[in-house]
DSSP file (Angstrom, degrees, kcal/mol; ACC not computed):
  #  RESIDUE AA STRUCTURE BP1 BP2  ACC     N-H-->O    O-->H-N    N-H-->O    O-->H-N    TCO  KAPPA ALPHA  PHI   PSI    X-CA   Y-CA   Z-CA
    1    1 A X              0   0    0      0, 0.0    29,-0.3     0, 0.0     2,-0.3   0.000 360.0 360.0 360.0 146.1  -21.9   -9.8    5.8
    2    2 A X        -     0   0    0     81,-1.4     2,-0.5    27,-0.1    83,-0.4  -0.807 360.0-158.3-116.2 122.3  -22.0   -5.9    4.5
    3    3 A X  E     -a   31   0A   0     27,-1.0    29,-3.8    -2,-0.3     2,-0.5  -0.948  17.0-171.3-106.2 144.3  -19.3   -5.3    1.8
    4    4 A X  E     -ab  32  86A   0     81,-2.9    83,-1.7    -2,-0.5     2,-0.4  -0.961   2.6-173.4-123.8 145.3  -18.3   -1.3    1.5
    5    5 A X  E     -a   33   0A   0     27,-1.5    29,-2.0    -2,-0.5     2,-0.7  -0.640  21.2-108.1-117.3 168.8  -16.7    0.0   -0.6
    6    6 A X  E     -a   34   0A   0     -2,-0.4     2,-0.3    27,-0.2    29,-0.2  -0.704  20.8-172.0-102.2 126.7  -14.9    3.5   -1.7
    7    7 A X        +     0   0    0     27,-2.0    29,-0.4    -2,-0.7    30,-0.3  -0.367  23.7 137.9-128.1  73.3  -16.0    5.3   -4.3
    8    8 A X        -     0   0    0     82,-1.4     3,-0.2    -2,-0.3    -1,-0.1   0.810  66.4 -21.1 -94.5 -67.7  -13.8    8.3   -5.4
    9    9 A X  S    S+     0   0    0     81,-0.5     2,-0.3     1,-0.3    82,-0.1   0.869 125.5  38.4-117.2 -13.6  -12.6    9.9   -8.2
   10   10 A X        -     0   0    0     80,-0.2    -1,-0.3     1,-0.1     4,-0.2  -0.959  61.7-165.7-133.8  89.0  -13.0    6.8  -11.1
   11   11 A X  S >> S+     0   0    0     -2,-0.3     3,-3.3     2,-0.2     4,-2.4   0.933  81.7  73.0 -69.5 -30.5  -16.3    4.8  -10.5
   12   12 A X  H >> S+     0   0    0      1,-0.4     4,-2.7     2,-0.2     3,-1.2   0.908  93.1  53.4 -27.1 -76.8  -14.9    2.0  -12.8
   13   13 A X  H 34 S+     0   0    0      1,-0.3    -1,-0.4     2,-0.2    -2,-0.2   0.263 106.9  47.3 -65.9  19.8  -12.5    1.0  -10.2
   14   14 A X  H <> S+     0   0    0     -3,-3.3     4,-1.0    -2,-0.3    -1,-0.3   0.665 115.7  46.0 -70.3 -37.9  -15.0    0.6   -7.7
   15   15 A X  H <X S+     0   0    0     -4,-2.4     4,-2.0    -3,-1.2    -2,-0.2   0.849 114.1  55.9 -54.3 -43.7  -17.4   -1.6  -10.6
   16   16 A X  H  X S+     0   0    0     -4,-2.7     4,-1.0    -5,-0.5    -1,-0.2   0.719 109.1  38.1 -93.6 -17.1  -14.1   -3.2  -11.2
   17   17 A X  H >4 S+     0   0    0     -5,-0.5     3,-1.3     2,-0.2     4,-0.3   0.525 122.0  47.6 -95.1-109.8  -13.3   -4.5   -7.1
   18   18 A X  H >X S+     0   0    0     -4,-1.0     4,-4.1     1,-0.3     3,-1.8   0.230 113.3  45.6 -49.5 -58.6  -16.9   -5.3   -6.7
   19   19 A X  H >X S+     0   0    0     -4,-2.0     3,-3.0     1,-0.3     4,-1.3   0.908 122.6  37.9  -6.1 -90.8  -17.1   -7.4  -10.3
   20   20 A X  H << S+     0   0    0     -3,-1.3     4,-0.4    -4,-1.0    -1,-0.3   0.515 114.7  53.8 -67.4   7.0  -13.8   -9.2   -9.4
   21   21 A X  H <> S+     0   0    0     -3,-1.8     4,-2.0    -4,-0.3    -1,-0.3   0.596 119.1  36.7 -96.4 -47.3  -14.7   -9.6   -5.6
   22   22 A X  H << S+     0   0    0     -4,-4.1    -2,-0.2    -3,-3.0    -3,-0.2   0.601 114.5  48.4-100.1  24.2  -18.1  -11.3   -6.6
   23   23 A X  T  < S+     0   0    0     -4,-1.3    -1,-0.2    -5,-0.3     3,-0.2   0.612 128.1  32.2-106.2 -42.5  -17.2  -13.3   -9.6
   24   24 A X  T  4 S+     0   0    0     -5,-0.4    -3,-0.1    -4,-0.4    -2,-0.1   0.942 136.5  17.4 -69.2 -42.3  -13.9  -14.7   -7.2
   25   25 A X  S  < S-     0   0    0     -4,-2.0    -1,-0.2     1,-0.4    -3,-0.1   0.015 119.8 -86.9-126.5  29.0  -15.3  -14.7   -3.5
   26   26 A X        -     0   0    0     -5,-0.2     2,-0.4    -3,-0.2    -1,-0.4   0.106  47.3 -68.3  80.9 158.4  -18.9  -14.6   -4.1
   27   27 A X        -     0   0    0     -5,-0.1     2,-0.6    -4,-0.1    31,-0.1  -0.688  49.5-130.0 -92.8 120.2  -21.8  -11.8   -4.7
   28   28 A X        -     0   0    0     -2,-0.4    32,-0.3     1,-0.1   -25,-0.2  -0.648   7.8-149.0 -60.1  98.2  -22.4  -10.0   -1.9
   29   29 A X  S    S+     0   0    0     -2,-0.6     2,-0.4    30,-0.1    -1,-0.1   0.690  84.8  35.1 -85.8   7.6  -26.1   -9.5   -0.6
   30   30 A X        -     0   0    0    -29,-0.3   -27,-1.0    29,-0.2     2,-0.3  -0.990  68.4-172.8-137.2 169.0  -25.6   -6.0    0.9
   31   31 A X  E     -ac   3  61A   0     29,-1.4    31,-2.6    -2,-0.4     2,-0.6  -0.971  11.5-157.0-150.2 120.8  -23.5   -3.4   -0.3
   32   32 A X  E     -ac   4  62A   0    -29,-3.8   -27,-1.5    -2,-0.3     2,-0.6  -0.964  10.2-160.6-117.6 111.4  -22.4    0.0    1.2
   33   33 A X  E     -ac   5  63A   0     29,-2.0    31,-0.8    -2,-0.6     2,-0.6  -0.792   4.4-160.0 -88.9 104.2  -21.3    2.5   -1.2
   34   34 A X  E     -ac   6  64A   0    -29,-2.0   -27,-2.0    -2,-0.6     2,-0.4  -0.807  23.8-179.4-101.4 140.4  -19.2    5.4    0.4
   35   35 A X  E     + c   0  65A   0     29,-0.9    31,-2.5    -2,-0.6   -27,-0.1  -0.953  45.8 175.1-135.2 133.7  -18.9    8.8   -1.7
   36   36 A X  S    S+     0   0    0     -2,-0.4     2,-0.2   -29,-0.4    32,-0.1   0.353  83.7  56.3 -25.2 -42.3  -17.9   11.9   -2.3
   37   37 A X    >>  -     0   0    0    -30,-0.3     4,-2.0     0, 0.0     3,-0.5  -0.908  53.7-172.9-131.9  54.8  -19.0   12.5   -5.5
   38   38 A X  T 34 S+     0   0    0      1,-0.2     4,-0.2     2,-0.2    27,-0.0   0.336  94.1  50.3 -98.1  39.2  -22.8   12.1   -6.1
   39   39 A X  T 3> S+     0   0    0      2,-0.1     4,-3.7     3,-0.1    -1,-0.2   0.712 114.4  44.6 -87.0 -49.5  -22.5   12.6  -10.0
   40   40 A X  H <> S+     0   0    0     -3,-0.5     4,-0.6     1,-0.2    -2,-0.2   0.798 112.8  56.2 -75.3 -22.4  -19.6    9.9   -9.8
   41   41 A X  H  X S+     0   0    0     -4,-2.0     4,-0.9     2,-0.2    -1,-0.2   0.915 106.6  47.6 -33.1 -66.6  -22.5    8.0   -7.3
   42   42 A X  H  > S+     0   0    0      2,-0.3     4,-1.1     1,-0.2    -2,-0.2   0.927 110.3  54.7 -78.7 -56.9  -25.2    8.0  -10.2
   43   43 A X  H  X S+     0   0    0     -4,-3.7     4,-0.6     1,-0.3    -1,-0.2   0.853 112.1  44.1 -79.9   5.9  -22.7    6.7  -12.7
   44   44 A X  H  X S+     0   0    0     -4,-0.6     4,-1.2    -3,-0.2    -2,-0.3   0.865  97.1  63.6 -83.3 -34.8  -22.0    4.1  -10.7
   45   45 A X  H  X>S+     0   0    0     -4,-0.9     4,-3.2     2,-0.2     5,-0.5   0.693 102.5  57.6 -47.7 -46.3  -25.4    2.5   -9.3
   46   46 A X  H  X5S+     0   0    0     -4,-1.1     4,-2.4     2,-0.2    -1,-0.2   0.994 103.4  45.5 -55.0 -64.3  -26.6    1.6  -12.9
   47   47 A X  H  X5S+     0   0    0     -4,-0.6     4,-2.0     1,-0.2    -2,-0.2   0.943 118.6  47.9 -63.8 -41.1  -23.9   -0.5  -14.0
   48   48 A X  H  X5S+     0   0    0     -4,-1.2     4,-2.1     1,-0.2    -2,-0.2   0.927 106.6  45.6 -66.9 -31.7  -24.0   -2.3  -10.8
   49   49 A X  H  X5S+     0   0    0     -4,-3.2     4,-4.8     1,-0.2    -1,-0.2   0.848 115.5  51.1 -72.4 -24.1  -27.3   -3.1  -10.0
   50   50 A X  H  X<S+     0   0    0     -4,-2.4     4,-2.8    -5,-0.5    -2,-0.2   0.850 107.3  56.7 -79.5  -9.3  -27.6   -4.4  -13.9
   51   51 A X  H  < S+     0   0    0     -4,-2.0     4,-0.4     2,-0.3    -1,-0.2   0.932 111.6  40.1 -43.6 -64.3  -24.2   -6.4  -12.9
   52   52 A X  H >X>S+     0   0    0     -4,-2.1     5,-1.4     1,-0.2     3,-0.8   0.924 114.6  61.4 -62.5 -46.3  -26.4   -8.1   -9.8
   53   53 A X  H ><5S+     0   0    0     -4,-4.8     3,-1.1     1,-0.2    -2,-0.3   0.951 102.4  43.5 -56.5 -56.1  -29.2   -8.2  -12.5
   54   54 A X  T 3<5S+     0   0    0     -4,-2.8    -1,-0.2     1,-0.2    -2,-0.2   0.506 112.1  47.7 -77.8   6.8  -27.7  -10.5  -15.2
   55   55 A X  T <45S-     0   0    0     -3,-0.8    -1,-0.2    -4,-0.4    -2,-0.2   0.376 114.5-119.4-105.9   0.2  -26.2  -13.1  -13.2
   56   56 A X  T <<5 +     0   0    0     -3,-1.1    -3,-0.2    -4,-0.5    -2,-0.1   0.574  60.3 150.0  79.5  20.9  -29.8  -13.2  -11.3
   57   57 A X      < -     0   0    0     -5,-1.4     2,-0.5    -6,-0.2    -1,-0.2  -0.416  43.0-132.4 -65.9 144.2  -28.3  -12.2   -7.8
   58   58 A X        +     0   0    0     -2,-0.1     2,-0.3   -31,-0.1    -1,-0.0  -0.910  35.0 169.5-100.2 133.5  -30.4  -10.3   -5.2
   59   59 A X        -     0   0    0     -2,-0.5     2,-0.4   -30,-0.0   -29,-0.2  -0.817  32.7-140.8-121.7 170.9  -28.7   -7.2   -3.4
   60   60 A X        -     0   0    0     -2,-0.3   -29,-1.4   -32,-0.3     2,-0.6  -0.911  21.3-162.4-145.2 118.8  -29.1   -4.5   -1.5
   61   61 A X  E     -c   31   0A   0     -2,-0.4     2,-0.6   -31,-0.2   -29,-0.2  -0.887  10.0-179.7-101.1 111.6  -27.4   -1.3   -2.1
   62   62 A X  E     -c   32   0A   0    -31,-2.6   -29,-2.0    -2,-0.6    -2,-0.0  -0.936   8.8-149.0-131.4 159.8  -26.8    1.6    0.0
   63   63 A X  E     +c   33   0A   0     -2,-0.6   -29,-0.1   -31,-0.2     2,-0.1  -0.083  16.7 160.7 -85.9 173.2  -25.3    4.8    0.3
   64   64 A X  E     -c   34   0A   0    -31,-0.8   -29,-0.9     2,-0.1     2,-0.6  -0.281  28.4-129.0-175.2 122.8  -23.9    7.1    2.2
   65   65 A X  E     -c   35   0A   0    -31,-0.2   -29,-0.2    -2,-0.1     2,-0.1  -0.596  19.0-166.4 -99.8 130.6  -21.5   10.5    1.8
   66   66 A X        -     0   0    0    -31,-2.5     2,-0.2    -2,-0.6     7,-0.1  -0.496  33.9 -99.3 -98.5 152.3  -18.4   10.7    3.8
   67   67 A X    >   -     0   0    0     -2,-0.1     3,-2.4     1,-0.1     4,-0.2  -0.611  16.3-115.7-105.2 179.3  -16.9   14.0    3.8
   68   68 A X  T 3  S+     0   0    0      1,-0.3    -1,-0.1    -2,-0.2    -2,-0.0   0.887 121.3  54.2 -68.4 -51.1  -14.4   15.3    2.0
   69   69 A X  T 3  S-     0   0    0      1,-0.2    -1,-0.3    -3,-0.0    -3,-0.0   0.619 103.2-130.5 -40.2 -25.3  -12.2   15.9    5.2
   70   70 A X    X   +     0   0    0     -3,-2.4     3,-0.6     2,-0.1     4,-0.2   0.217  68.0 137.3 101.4 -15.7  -12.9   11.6    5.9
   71   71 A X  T 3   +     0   0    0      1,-0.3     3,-0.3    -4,-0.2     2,-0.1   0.720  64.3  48.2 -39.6 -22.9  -13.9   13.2    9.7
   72   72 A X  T 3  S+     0   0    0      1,-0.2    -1,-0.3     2,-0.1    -2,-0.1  -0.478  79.4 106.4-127.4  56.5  -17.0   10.9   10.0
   73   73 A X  S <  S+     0   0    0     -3,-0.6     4,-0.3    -2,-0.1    -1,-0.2   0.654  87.6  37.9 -41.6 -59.1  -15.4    7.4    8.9
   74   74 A X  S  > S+     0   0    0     -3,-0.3     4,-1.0    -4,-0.2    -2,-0.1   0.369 107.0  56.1 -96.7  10.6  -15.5    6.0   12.2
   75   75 A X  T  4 S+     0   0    0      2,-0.1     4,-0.4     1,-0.1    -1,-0.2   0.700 111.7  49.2 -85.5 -15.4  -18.4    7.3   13.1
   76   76 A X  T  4 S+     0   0    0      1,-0.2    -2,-0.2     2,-0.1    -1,-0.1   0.679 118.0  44.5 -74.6 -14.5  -19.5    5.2    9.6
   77   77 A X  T >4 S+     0   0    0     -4,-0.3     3,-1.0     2,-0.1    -3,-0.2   0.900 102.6  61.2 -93.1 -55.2  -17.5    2.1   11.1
   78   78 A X  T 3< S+     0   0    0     -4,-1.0    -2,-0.1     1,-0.3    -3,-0.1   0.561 102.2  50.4 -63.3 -13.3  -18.7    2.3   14.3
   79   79 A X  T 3  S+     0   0    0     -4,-0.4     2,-0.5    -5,-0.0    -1,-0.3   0.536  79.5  98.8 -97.6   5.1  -22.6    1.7   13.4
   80   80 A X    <   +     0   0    0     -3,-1.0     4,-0.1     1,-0.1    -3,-0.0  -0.797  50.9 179.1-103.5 134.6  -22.2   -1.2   11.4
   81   81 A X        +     0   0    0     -2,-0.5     2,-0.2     2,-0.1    -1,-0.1   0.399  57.5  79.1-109.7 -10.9  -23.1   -4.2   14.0
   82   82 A X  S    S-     0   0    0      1,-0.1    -2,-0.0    -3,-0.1    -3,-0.0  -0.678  95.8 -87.4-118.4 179.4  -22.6   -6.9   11.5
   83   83 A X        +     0   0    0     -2,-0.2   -81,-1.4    23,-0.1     2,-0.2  -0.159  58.5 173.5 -88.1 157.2  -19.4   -8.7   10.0
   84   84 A X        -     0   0    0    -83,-0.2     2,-0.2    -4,-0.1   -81,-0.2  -0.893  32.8-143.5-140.8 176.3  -17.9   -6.7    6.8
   85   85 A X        -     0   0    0    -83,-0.4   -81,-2.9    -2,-0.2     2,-0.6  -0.807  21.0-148.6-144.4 129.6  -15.1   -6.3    4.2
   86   86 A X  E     -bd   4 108A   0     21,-1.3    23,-1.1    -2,-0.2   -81,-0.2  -0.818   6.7-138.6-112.1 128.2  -14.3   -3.1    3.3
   87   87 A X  E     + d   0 109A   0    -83,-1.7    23,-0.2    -2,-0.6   -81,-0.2  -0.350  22.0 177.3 -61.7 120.9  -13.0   -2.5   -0.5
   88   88 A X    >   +     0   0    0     21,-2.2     3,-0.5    -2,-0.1    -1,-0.1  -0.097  50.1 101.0-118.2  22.9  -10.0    0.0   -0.2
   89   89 A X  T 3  S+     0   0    0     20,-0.2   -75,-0.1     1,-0.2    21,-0.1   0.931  93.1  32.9 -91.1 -28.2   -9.1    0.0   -4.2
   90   90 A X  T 3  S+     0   0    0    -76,-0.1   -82,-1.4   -84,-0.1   -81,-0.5   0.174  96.0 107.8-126.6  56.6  -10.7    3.1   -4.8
   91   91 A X    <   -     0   0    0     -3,-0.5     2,-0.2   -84,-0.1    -3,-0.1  -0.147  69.3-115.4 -73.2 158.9  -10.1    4.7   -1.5
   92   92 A X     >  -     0   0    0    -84,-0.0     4,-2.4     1,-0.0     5,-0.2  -0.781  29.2-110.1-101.9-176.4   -7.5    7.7   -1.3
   93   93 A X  T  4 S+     0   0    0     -2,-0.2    -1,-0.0     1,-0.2    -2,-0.0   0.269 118.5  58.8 -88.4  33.8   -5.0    7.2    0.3
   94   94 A X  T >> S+     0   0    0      2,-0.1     4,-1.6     3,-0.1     3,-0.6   0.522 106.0  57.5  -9.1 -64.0   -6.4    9.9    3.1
   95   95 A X  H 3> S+     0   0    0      1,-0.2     4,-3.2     2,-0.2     5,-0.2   0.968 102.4  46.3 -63.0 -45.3   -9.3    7.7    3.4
   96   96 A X  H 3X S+     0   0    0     -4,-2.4     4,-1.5     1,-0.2    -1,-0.2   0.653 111.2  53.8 -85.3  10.5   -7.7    4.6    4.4
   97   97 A X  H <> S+     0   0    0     -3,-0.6     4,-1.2    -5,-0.2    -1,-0.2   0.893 106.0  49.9 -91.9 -20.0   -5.7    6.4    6.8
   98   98 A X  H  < S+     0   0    0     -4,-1.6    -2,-0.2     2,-0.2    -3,-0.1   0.683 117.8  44.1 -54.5 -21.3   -8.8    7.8    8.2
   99   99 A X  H  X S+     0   0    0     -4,-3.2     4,-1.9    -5,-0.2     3,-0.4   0.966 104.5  60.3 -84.7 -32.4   -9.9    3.9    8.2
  100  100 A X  H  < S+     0   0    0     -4,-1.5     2,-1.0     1,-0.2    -1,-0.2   0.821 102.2  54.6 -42.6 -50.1   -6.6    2.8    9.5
  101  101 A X  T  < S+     0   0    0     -4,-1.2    -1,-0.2     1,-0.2   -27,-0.1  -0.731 124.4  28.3 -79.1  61.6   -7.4    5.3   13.1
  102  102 A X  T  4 S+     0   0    0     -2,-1.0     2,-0.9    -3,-0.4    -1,-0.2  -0.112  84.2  97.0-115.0 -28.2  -10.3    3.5   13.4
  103  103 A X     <  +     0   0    0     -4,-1.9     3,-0.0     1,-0.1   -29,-0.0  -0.616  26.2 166.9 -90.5 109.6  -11.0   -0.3   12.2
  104  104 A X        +     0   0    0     -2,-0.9     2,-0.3    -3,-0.1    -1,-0.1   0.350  66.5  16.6-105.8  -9.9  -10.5   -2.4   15.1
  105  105 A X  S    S+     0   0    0     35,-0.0     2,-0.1    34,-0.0    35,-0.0  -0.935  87.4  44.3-160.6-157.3  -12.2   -5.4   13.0
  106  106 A X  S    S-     0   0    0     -2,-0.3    32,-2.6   -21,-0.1    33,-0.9  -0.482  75.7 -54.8  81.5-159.2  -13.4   -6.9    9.9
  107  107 A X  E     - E   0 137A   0     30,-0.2   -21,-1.3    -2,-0.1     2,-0.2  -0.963  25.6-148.9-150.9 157.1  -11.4   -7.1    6.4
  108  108 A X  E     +dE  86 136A   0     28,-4.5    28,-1.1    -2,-0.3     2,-0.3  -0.573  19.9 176.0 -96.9 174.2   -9.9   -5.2    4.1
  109  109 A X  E     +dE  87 135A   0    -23,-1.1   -21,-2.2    26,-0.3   -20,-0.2  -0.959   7.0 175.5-151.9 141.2   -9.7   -6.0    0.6
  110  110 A X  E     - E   0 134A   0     24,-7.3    24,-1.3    -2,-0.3     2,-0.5  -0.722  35.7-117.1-149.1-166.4   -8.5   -4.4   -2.6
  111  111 A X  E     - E   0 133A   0     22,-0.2     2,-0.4    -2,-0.2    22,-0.3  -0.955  37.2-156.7 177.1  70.9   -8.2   -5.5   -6.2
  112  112 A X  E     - E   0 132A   0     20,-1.7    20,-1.7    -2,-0.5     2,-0.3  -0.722   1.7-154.5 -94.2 131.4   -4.3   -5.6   -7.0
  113  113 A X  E     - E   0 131A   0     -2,-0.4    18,-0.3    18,-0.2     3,-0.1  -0.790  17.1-159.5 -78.9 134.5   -3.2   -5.3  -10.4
  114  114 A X  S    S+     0   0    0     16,-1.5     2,-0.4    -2,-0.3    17,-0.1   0.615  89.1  42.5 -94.5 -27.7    0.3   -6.8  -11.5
  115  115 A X    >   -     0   0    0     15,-0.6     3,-1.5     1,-0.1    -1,-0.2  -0.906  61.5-157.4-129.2  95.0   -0.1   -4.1  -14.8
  116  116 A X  G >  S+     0   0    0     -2,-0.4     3,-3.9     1,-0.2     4,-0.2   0.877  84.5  75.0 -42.5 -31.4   -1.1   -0.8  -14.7
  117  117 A X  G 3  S+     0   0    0      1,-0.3    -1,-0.2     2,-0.1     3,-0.1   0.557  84.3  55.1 -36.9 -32.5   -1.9   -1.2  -18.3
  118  118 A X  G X  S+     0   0    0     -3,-1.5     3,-1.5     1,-0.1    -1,-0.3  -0.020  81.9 114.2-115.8  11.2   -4.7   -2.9  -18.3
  119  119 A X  T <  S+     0   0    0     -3,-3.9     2,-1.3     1,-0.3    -1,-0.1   0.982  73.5  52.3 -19.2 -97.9   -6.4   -0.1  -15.8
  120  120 A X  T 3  S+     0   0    0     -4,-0.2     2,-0.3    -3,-0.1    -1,-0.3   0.139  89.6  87.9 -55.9  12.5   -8.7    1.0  -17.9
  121  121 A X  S <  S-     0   0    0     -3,-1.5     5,-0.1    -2,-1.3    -3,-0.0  -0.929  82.2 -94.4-116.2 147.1  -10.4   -2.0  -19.0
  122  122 A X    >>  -     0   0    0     -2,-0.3     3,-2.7     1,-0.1     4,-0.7  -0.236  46.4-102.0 -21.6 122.8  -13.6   -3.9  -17.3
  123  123 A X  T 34 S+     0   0    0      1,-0.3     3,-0.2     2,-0.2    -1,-0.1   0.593 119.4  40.3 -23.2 -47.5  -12.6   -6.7  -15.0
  124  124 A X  T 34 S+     0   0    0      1,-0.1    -1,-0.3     3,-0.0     4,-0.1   0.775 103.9  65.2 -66.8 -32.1  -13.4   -9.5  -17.2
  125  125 A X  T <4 S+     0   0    0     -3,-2.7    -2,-0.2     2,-0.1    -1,-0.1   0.762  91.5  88.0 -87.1 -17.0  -12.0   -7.9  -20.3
  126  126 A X  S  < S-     0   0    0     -4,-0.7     2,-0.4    -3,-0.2     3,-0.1  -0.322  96.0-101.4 -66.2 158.6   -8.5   -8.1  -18.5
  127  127 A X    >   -     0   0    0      1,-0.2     3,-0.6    -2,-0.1    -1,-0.1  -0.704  40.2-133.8 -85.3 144.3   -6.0  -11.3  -18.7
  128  128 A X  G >  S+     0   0    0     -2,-0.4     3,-1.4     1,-0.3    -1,-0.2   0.939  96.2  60.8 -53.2 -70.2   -6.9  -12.8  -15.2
  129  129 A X  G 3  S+     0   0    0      1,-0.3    -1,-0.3    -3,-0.1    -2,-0.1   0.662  94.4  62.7 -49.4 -17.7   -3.3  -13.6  -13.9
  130  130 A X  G <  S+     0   0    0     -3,-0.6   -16,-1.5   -17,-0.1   -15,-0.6   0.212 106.5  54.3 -95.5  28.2   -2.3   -9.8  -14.1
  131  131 A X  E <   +E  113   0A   0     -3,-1.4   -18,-0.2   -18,-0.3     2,-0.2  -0.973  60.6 175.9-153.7 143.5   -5.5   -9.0  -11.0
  132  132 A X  E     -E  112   0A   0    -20,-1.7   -20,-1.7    -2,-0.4     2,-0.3  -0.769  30.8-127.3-152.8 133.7   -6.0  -10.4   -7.8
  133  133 A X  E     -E  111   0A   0    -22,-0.3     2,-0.5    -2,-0.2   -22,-0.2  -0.607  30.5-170.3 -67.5 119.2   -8.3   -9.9   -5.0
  134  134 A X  E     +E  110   0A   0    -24,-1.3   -24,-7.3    -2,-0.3     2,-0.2  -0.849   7.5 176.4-118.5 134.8   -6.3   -9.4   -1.8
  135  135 A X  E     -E  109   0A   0     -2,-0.5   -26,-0.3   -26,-0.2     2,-0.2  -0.843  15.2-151.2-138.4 175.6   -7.9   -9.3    1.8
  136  136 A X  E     -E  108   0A   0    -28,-1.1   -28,-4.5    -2,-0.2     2,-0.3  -0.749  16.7-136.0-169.9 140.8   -6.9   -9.1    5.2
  137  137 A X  E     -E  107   0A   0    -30,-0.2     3,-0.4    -2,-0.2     4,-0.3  -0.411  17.2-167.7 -77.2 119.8   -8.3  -10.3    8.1
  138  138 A X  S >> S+     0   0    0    -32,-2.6     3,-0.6    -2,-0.3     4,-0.5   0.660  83.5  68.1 -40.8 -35.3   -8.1   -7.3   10.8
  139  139 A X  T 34 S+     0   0    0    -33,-0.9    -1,-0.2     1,-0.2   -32,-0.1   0.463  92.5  68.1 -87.5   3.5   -9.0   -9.5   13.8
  140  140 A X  T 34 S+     0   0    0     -3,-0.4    -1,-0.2     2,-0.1    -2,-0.2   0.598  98.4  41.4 -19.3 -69.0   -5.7  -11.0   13.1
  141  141 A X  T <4        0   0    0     -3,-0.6    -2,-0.2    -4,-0.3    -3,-0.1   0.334 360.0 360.0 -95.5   5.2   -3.4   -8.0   14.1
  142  142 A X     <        0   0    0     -4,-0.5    -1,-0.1   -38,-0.0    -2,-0.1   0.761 360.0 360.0 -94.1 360.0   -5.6   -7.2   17.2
């Protein structure tokens, strides 16, 4: 399974769904980063691979930049041959309507906070009951 994820304007909340996605539902061995951004790219790749590095996990990272208009989503959907979840927490909301007109399977997932408050802190460094990882199965509503 391929997780992807969104990667927009805050790379902390992308660190922070993959973090609480693999410490709750397992570490993922591929990973698809989609961007915008490749300054906000770079500051993201570091803390994550040393993430996969201290808990001794193997991954595989890759990239790929969506454009700013979201036009080539499905074309991004439609090449992936194997089973996914794709991480919508730090989608806009633009993008997951582009994902909505296209994703006929898989699952989504997102990273709900009960408290905005506690935003700005690293996944762990938050009290656990105010976050949950929330998915749904696509192949479900079809």
């Amino acid at each position: 399974m391929i997780y992807i994820a969104f990667l927009t304007r805050d790379p902390l909340t992308t660190f922070n769904s993959i973090y609480a996605y693999s410490k709750t539902k397992g570490f993922p061995k591929k990973i698809l980063i989609l961007y915008t951004d490749e300054d906000l790219l770079n500051k993201l790749l570091s803390p994550l691979k040393f993430l996969f590095e201290i808990y001794g996990k193997e991954v595989s990272i890759s990239t790929r930049r969506i454009e700013d208009d979201f036009s080539d989503i499905k074309e991004v959907f439609e090449s992936i041959d194997e089973d996914f979840i794709v991480d919508i927490t730090g989608a806009r909301k633009s993008q997951i309507i582009a994902l909505m007109s296209c994703l006929r399977r898989g699952k989504i997932s997102y990273l709900k906070l009960e408290d905005m408050k506690y935003s700005h802190l690293p996944f762990m460094m938050r009290p656990m009951p105010a976050q949950k990882i929330m998915e749904v199965n696509i192949d479900e509503y079809n």
